[in-house]
N, C-alpha and C positions, 0 to 999 in steps of 0.2 A: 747442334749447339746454337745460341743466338748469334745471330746476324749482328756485325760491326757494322759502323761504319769507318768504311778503309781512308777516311781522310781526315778524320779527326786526329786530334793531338796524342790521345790516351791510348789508341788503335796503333800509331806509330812507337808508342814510346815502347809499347809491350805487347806487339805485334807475338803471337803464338809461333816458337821454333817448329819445325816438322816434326823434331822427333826432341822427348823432355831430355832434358841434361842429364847427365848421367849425374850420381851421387847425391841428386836433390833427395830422395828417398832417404837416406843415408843419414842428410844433416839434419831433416825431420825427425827423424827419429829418437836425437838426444833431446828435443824442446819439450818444455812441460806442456804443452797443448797438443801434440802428437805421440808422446812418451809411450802412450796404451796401445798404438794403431799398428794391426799386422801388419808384413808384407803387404797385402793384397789391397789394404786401405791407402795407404803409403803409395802405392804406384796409379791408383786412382788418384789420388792427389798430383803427383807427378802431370799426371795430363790436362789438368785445371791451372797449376799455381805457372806462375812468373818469377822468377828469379831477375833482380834489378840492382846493380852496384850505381852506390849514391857515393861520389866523393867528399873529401872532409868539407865541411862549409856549406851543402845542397840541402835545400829542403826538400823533405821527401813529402809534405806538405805545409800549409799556412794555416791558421786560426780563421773559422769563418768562413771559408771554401768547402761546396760541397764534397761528400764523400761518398767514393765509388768502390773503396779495397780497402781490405785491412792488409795488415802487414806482420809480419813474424822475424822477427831480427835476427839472421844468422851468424854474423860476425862482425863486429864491431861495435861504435856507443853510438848512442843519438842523444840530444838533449833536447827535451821538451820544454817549452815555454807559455807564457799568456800576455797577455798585451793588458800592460797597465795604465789606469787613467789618464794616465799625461800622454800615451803610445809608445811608453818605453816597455823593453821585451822584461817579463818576469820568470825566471829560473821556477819550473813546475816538478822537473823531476830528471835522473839519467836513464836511460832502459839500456841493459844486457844483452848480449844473446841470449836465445833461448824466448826473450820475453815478445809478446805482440802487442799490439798500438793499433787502434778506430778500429777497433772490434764492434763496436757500436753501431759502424754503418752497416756491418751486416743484419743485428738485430732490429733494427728501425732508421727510417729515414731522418738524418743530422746532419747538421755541417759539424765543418771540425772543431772539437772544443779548446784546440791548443795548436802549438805548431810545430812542427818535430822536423830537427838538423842537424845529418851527421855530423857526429863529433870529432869523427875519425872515418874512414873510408869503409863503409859499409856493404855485407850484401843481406839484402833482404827477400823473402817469399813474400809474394806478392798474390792475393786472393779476391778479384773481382766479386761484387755482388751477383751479378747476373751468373755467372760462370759458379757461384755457390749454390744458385736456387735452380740451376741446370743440375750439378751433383744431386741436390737431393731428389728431383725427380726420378733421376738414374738410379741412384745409391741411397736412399732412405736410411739405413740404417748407419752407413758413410757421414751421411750428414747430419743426423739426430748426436752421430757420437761424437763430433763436429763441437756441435752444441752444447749438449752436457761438459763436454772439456774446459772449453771456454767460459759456460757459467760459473763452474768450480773456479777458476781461475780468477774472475773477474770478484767472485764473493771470496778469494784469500786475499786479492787486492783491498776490498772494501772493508774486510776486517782490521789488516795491515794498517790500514787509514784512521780506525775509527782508535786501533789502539796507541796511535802516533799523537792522537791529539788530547789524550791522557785523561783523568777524572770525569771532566766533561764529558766523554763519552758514556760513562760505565752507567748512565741511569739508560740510555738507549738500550746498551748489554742488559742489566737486571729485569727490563722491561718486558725483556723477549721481542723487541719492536726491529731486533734485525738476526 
């Protein structure tokens, strides 16, 4: 695995139990980005993610701030936001269980485009970059299926989007431009 360092902030917060949680496998398994993944994917994920309870009112990150993990919501709300001209917070969106947030950082280097705070007392799967591009050296196939999941996912969300914004959109649709 890659080398931490044991004194940073990010090292302590989600410092690696010895042995994974029991039942992490389990709660994976109902989310639409894990829904497909056998046993054997699943408990290889087991040994990469982080499980992290954010209480009501924590950001589990800010707008702006690099990013190092995506995250996969297992129980609770979060409310996403953007910072408006004047620096007042703008309501961006609610995420579910089941749903994930800065999936982005995994596919390319960004800071965060929003800011995301439990709405209520949260636990989240927590998925480091480096600790992803560790799995797919290991598990190639683990982490291709990783990917494809999340693509799909990410282009129901951008369809989701494109059909919320009504008329306007449909020359992009008849175009074939997405």
């Amino acid at each position: 695995m890659v080398q931490r360092n044991r004194d940073s902030i990010v090292y302590k917060l989600f410092r690696r139990r010895r042995k994974p949680e029991q039942g992490v496998a389990e709660k994976l398994s109902t989310t639409p980005l894990f829904k497909e993944f056998s046993d054997r994917e699943l408990c290889r994920l087991e040994q990469v993610l982080y499980l992290r309870i954010f209480k009501k009112g924590e950001y589990i990150f800010r707008e702006g701030t690099p990013g190092y993990a995506f995250f996969v919501l297992i129980e609770g709300k979060i409310h996403l936001s953007r910072e408006g001209q004047l620096g007042e917070e703008k309501p961006a969106g609610i995420l579910n269980p089941g749903e994930m947030l800065g999936e982005l950082v995994i596919l390319c280097a960004t800071d965060r485009k929003f800011s995301a705070q439990a709405a209520e007392d949260c636990e989240l799967a927590v998925l480091f970059k480096h600790d992803f591009v560790e799995l797919i050296r290991s598990y190639p196939e683990t982490g291709v299926k990783i990917l494809l999941s999340m693509t799909r996912l990410m282009g129901e969300r951008y369809l989701d989007l494109l059909d919320s914004l009504g008329p306007e959109a449909r020359p992009l649709k008849e175009k074939k431009l997405i």
